[in-house]
mmCIF file of the N, C-alpha and C atoms, coordinates in Angstrom:
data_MODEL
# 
_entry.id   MODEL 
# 
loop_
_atom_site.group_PDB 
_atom_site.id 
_atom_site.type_symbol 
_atom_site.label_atom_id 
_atom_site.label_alt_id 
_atom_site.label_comp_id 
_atom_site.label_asym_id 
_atom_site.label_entity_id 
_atom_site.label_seq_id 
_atom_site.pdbx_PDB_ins_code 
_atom_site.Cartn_x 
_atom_site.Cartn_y 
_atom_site.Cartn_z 
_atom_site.occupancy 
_atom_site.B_iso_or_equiv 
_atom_site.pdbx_formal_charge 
_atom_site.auth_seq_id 
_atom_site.auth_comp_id 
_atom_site.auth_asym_id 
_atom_site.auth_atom_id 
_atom_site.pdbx_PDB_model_num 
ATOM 1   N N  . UNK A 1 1  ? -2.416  -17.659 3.224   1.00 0.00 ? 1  UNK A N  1 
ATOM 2   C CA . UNK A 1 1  ? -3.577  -16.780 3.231   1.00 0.00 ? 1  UNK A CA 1 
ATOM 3   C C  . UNK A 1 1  ? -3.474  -15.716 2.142   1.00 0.00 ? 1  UNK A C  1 
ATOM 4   N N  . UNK A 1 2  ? -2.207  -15.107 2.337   1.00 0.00 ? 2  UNK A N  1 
ATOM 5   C CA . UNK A 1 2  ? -2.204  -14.180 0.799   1.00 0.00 ? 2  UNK A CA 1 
ATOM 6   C C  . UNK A 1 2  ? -2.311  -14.623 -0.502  1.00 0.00 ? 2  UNK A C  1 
ATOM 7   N N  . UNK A 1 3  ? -1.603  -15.986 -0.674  1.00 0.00 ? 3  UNK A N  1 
ATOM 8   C CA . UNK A 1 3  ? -1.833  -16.533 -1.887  1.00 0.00 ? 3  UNK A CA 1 
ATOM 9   C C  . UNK A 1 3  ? -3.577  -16.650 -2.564  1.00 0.00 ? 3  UNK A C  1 
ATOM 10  N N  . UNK A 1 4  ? -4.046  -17.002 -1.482  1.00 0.00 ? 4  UNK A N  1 
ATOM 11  C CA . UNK A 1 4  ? -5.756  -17.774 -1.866  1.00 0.00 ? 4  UNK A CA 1 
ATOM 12  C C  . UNK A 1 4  ? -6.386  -15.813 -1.526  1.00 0.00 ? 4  UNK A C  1 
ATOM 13  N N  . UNK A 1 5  ? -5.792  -15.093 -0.940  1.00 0.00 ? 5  UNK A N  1 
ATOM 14  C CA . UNK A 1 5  ? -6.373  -13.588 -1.282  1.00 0.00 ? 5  UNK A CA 1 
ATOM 15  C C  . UNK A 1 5  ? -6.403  -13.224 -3.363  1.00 0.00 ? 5  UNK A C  1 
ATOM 16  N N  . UNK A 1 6  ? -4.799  -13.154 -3.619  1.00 0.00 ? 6  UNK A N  1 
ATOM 17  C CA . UNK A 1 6  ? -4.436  -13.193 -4.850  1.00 0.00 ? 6  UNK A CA 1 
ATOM 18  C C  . UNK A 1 6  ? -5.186  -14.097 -5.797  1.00 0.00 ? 6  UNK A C  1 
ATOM 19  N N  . UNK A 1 7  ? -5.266  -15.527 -5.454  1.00 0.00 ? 7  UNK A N  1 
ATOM 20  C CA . UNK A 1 7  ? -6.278  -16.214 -6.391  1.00 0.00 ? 7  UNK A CA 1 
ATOM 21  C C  . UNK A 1 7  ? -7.672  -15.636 -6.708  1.00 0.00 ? 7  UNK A C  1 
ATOM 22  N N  . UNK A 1 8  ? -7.596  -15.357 -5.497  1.00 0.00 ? 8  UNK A N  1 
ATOM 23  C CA . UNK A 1 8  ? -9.698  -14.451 -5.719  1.00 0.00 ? 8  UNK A CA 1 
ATOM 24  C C  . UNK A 1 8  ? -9.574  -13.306 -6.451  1.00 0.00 ? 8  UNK A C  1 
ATOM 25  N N  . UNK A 1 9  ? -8.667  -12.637 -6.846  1.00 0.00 ? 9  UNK A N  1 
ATOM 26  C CA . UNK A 1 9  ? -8.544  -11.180 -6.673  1.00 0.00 ? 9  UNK A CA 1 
ATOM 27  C C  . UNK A 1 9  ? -8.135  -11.432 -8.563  1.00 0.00 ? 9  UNK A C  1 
ATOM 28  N N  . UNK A 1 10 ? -7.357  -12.279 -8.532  1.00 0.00 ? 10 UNK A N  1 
ATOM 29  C CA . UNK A 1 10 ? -7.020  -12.934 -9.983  1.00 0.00 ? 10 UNK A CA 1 
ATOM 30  C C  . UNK A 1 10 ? -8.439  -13.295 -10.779 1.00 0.00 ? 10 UNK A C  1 
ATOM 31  N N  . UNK A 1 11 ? -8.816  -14.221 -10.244 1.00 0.00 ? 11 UNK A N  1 
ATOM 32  C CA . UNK A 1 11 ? -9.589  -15.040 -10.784 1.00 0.00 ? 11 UNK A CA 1 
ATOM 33  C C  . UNK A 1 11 ? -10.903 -13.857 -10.713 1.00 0.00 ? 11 UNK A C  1 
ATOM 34  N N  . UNK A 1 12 ? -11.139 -13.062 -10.003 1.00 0.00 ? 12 UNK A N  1 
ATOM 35  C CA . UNK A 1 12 ? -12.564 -12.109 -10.168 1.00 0.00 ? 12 UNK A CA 1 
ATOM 36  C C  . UNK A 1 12 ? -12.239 -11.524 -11.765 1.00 0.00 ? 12 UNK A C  1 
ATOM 37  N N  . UNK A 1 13 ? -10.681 -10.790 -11.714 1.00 0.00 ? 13 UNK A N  1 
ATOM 38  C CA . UNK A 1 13 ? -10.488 -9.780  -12.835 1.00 0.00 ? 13 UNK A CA 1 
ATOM 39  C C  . UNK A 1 13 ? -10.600 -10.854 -13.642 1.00 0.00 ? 13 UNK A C  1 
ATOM 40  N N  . UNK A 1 14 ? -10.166 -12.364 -14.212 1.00 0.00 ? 14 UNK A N  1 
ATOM 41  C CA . UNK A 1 14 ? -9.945  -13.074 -15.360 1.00 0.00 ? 14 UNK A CA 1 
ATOM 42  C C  . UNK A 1 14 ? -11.356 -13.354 -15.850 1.00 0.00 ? 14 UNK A C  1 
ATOM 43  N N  . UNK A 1 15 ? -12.358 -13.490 -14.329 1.00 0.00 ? 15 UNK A N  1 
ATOM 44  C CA . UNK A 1 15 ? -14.039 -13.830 -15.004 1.00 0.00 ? 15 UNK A CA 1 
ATOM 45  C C  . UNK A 1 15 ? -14.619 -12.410 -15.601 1.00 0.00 ? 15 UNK A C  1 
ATOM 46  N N  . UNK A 1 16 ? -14.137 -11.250 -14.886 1.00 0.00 ? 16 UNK A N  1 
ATOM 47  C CA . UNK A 1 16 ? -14.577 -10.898 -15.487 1.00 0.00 ? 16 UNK A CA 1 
ATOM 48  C C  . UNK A 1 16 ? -14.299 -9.802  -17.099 1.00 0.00 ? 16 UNK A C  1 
ATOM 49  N N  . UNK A 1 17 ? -13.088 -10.118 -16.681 1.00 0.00 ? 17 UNK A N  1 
ATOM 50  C CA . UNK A 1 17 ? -12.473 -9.669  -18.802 1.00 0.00 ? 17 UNK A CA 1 
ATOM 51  C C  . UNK A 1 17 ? -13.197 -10.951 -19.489 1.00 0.00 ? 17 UNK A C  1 
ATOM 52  N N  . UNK A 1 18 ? -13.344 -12.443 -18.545 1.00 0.00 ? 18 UNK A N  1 
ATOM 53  C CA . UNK A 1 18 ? -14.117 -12.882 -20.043 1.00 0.00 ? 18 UNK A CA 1 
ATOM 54  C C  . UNK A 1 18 ? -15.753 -12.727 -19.967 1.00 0.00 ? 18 UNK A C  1 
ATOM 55  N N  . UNK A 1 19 ? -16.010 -12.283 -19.094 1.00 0.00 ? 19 UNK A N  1 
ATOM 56  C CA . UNK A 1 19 ? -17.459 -11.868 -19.293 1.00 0.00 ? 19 UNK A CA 1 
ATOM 57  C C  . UNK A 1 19 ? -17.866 -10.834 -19.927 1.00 0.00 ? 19 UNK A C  1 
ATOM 58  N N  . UNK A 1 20 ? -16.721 -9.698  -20.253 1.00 0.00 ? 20 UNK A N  1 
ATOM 59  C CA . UNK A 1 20 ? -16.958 -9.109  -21.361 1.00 0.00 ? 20 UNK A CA 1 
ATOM 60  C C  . UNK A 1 20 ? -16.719 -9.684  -22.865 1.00 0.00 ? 20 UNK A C  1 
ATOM 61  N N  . UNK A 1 21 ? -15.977 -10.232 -22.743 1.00 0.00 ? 21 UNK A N  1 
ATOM 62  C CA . UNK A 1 21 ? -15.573 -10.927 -23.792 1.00 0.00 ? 21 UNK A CA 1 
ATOM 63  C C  . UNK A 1 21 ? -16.566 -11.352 -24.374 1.00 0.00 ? 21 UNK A C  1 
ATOM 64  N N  . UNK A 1 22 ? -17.313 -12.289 -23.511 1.00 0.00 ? 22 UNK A N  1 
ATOM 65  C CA . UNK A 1 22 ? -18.869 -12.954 -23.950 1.00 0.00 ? 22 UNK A CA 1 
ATOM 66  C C  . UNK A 1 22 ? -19.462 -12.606 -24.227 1.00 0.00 ? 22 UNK A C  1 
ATOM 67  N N  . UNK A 1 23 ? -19.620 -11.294 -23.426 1.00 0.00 ? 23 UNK A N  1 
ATOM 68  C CA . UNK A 1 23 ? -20.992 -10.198 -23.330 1.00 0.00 ? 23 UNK A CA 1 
ATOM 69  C C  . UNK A 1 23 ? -21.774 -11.114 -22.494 1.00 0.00 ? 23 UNK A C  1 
ATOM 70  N N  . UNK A 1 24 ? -21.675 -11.456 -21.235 1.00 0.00 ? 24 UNK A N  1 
ATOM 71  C CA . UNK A 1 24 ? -22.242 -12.006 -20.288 1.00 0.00 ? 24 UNK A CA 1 
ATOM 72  C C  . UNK A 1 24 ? -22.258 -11.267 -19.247 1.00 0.00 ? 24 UNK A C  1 
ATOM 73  N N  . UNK A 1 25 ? -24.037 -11.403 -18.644 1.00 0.00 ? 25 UNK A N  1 
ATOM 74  C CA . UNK A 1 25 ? -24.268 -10.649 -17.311 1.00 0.00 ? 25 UNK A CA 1 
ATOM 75  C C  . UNK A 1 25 ? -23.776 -11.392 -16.308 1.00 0.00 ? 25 UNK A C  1 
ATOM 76  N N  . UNK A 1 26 ? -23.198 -11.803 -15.701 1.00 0.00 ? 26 UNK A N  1 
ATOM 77  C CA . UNK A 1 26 ? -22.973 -12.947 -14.943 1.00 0.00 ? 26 UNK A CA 1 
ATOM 78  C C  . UNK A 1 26 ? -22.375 -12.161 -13.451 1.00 0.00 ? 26 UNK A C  1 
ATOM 79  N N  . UNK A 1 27 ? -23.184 -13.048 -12.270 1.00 0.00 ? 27 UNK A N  1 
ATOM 80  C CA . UNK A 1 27 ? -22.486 -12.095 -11.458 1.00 0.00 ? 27 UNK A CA 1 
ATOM 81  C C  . UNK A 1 27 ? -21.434 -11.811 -10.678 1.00 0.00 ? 27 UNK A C  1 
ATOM 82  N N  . UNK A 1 28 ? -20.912 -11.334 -9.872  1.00 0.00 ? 28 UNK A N  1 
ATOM 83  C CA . UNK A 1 28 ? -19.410 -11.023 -9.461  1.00 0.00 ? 28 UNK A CA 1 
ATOM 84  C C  . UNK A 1 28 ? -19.131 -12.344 -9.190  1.00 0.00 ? 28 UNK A C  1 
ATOM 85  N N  . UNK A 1 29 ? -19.761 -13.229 -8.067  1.00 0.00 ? 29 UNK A N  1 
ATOM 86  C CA . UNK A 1 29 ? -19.405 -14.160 -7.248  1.00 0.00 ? 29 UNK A CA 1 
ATOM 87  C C  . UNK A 1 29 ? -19.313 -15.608 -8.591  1.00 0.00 ? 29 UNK A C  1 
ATOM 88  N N  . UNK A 1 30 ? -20.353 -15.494 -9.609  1.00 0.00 ? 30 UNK A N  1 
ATOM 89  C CA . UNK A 1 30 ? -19.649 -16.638 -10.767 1.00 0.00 ? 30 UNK A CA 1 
ATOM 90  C C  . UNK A 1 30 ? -18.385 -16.379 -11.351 1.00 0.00 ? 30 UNK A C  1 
ATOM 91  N N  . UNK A 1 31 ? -18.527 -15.109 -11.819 1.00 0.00 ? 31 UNK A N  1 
ATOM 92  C CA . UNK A 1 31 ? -17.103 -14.355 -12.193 1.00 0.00 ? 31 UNK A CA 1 
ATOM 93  C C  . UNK A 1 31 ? -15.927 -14.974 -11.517 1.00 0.00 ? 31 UNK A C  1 
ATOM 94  N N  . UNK A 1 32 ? -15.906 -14.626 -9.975  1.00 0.00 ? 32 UNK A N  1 
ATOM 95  C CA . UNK A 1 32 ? -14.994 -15.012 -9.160  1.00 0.00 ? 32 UNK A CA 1 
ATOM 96  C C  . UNK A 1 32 ? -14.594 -17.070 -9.408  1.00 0.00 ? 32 UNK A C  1 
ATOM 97  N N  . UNK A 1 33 ? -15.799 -17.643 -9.396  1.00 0.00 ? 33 UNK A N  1 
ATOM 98  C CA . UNK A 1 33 ? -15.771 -18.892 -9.449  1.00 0.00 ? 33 UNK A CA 1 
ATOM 99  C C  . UNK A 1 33 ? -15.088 -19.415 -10.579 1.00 0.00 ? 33 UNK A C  1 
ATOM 100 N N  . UNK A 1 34 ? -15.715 -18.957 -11.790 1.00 0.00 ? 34 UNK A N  1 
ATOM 101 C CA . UNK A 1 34 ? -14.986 -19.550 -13.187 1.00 0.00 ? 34 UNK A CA 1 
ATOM 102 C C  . UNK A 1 34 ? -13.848 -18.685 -13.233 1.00 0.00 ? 34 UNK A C  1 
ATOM 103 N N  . UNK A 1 35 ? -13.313 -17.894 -12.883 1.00 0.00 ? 35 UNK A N  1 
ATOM 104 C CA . UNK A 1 35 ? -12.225 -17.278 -12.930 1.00 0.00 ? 35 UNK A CA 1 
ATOM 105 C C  . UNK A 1 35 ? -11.252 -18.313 -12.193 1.00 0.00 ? 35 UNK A C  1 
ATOM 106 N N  . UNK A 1 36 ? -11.273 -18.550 -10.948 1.00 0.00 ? 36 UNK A N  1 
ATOM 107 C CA . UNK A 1 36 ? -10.593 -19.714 -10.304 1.00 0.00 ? 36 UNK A CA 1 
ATOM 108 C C  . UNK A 1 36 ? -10.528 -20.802 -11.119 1.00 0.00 ? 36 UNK A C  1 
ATOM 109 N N  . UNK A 1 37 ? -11.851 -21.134 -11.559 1.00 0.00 ? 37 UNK A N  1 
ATOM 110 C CA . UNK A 1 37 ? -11.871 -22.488 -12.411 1.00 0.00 ? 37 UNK A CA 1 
ATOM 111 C C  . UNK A 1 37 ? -10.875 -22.069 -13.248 1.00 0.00 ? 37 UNK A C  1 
ATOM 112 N N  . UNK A 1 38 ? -11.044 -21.617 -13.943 1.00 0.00 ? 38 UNK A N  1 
ATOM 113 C CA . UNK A 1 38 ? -10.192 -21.089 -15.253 1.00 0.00 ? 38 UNK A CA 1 
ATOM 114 C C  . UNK A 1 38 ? -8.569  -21.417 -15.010 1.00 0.00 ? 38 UNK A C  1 
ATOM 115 N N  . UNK A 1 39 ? -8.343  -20.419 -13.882 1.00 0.00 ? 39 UNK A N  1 
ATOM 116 C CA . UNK A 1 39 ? -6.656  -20.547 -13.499 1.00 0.00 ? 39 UNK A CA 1 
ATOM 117 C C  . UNK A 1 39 ? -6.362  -21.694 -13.014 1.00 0.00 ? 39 UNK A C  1 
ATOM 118 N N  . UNK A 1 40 ? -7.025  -22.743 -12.317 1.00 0.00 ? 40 UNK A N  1 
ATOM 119 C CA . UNK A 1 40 ? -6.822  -24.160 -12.050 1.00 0.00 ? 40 UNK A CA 1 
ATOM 120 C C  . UNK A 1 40 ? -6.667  -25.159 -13.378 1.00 0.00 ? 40 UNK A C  1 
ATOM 121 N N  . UNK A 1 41 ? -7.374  -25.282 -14.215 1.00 0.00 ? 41 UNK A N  1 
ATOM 122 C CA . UNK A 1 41 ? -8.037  -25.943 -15.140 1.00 0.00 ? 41 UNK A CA 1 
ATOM 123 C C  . UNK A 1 41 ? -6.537  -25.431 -16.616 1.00 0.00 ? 41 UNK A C  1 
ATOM 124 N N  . UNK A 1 42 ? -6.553  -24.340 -16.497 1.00 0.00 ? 42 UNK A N  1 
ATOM 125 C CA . UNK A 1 42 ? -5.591  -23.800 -17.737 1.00 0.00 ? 42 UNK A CA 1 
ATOM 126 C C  . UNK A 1 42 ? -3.943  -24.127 -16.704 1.00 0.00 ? 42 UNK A C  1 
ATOM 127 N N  . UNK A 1 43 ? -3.884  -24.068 -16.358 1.00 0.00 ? 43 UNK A N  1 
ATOM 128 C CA . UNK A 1 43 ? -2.641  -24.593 -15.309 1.00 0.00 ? 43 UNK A CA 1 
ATOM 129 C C  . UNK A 1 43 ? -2.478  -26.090 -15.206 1.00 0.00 ? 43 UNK A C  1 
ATOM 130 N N  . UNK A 1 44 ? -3.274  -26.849 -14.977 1.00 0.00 ? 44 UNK A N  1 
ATOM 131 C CA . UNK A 1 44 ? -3.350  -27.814 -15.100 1.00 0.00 ? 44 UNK A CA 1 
ATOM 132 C C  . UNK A 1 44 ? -2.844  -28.932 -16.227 1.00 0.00 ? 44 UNK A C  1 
ATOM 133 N N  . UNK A 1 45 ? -4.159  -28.096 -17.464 1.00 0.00 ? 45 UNK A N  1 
ATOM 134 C CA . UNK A 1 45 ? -4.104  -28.971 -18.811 1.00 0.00 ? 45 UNK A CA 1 
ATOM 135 C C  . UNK A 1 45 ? -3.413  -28.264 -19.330 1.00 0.00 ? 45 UNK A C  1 
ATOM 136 N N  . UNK A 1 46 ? -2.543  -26.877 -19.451 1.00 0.00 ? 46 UNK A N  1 
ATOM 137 C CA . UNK A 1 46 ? -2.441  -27.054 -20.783 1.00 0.00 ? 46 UNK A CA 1 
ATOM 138 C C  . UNK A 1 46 ? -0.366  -26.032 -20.215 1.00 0.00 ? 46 UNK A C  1 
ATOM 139 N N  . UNK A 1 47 ? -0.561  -26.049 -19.029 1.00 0.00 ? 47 UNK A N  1 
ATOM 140 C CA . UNK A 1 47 ? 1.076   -25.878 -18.091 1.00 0.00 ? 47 UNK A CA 1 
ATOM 141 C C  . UNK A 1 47 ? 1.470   -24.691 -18.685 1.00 0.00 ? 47 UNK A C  1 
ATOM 142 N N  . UNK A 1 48 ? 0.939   -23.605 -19.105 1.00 0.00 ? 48 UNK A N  1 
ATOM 143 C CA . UNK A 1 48 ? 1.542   -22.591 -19.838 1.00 0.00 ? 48 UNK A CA 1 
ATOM 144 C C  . UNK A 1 48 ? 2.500   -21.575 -19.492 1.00 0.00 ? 48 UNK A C  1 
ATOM 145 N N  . UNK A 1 49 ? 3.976   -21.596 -20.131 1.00 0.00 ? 49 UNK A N  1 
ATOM 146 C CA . UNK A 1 49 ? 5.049   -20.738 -19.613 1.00 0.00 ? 49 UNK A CA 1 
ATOM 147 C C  . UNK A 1 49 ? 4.866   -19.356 -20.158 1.00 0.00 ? 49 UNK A C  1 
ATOM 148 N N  . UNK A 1 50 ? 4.919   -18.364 -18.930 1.00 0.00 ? 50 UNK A N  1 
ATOM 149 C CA . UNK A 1 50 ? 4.801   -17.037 -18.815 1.00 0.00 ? 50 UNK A CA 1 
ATOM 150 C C  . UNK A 1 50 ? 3.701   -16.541 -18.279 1.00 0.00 ? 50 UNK A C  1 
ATOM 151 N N  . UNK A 1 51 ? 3.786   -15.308 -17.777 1.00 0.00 ? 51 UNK A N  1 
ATOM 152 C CA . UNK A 1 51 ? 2.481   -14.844 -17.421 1.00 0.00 ? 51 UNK A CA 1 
ATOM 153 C C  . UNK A 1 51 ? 1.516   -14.051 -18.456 1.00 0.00 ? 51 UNK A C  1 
ATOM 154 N N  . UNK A 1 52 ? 1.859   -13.747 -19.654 1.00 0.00 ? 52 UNK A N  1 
ATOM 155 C CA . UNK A 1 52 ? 0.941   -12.971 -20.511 1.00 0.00 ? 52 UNK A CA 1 
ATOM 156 C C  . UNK A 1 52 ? 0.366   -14.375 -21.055 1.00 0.00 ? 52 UNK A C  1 
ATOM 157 N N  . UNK A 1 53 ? 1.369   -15.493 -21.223 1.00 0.00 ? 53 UNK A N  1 
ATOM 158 C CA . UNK A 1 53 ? 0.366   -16.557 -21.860 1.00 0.00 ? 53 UNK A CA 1 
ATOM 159 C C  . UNK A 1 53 ? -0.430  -17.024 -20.962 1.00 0.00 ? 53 UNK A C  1 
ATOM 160 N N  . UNK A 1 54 ? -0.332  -17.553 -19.563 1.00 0.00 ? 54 UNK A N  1 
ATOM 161 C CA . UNK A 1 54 ? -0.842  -17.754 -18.942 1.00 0.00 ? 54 UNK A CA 1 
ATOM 162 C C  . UNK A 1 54 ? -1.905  -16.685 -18.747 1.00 0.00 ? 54 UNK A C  1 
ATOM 163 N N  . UNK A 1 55 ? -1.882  -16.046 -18.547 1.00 0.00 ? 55 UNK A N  1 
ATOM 164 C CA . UNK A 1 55 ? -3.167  -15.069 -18.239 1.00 0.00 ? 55 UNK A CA 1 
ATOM 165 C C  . UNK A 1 55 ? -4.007  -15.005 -19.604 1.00 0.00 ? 55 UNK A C  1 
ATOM 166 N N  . UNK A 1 56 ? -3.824  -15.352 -20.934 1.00 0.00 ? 56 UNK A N  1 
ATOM 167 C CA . UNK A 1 56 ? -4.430  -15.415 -22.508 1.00 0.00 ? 56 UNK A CA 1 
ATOM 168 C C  . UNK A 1 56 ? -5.349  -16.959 -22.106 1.00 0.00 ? 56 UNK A C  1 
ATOM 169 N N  . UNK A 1 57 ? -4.217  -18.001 -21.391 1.00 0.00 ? 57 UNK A N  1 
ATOM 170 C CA . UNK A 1 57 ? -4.970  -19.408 -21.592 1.00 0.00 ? 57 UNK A CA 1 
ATOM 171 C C  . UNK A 1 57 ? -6.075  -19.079 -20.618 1.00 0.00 ? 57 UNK A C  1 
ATOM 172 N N  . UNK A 1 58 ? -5.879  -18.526 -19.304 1.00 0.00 ? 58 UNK A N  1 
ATOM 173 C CA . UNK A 1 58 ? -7.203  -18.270 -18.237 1.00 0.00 ? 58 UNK A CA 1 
ATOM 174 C C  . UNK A 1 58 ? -8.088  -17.850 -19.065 1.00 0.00 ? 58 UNK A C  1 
ATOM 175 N N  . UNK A 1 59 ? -7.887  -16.390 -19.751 1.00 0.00 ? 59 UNK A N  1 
ATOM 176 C CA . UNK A 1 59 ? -8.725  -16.158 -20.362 1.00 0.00 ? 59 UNK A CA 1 
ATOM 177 C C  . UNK A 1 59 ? -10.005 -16.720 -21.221 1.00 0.00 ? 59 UNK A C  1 
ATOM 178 N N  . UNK A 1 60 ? -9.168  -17.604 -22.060 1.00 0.00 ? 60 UNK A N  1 
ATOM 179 C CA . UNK A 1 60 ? -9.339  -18.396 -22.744 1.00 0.00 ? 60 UNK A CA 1 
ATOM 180 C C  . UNK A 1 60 ? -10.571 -19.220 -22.157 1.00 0.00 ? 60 UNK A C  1 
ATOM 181 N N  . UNK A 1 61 ? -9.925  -20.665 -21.288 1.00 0.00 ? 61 UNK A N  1 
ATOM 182 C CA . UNK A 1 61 ? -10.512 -21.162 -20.710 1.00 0.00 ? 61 UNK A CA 1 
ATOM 183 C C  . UNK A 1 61 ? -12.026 -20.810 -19.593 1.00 0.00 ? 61 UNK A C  1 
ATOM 184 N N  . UNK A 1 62 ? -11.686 -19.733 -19.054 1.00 0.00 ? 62 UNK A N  1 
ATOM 185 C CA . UNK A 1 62 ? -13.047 -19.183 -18.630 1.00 0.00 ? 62 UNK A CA 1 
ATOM 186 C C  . UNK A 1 62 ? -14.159 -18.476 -19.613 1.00 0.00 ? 62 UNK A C  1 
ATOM 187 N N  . UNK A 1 63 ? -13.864 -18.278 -20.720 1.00 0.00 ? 63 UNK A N  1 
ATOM 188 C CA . UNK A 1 63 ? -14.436 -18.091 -21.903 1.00 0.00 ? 63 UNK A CA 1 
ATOM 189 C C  . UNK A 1 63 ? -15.186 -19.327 -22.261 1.00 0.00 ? 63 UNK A C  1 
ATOM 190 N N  . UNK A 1 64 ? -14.567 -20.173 -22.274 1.00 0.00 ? 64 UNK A N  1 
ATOM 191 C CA . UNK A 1 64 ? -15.135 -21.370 -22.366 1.00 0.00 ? 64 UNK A CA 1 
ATOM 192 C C  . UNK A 1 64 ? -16.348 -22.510 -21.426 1.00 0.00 ? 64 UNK A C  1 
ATOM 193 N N  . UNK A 1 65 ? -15.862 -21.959 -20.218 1.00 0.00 ? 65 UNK A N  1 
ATOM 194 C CA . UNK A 1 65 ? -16.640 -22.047 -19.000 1.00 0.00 ? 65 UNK A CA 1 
ATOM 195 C C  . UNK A 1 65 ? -17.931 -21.660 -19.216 1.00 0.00 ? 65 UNK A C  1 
ATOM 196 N N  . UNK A 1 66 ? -17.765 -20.036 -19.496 1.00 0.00 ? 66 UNK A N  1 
ATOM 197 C CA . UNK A 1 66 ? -19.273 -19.123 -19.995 1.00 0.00 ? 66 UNK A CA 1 
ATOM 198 C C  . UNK A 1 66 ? -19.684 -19.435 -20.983 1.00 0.00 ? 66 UNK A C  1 
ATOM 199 N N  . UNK A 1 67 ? -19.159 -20.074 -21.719 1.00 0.00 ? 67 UNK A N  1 
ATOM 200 C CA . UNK A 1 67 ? -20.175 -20.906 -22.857 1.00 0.00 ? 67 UNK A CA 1 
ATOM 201 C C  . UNK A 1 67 ? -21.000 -21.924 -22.288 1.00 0.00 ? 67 UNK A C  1 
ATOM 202 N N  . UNK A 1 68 ? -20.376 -22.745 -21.671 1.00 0.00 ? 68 UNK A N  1 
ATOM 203 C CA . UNK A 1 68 ? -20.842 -24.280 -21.476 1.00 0.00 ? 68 UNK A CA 1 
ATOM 204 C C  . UNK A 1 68 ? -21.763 -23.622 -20.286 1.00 0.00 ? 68 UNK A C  1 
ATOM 205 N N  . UNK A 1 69 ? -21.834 -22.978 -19.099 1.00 0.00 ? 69 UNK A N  1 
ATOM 206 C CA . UNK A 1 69 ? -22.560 -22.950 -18.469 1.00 0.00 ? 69 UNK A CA 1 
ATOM 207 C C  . UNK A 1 69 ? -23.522 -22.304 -19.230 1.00 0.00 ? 69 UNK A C  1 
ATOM 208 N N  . UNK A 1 70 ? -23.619 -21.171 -19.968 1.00 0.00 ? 70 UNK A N  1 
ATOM 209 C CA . UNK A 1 70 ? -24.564 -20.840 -20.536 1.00 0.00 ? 70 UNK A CA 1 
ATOM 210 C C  . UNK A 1 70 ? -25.379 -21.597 -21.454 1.00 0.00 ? 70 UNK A C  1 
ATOM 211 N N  . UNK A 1 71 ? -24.822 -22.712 -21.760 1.00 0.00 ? 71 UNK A N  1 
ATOM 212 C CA . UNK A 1 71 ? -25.770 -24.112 -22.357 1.00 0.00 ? 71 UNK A CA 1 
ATOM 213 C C  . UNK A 1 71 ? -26.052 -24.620 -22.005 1.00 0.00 ? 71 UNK A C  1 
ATOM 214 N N  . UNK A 1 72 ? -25.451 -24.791 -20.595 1.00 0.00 ? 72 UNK A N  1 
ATOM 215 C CA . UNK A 1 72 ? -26.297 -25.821 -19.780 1.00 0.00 ? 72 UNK A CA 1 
ATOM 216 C C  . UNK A 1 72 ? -27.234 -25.470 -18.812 1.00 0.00 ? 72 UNK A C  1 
ATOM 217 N N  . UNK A 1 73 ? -27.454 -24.327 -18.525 1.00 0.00 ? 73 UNK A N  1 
ATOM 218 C CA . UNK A 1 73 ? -28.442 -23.704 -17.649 1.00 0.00 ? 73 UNK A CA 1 
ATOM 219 C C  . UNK A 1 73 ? -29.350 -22.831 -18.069 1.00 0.00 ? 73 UNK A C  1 
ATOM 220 N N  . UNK A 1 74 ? -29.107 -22.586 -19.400 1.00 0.00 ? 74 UNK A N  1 
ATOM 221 C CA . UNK A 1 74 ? -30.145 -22.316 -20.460 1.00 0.00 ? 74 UNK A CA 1 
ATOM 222 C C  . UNK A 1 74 ? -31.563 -22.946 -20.391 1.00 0.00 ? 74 UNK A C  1 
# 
């Protein structure tokens, strides 16, 4: 239960440093979503050792998220 607290709590702050990043209005609860996506997805593909890199690839990757959704729901 604490872990999946921490994931949300992660994944809100990672959507939303990249929603500034973007300059995207996007709201808390997508934030929260692609933020998860992000830490699943960058964990996954690309296994990154450490936590500053790891937290650069989330970044990263949910950056990327807010692109593509923003093209596709455009």
């Amino acid at each position: 239960m604490v872990n999946l607290i921490i994931t949300i709590v992660v994944g809100a702050i990672i959507g939303w440093v990249a929603g500034i990043i973007m300059k995207d209005q996007g709201s808390l609860l997508r934030n929260i979503i692609i933020g998860v996506l992000a830490g699943a997805l960058s964990g996954w593909l690309l296994a990154p050792r450490g936590l500053i890199l790891g937290l650069a690839c989330e970044i990263a990757v949910a950056c990327l998220l807010i692109y593509l959704c923003k093209k596709i729901f455009k």
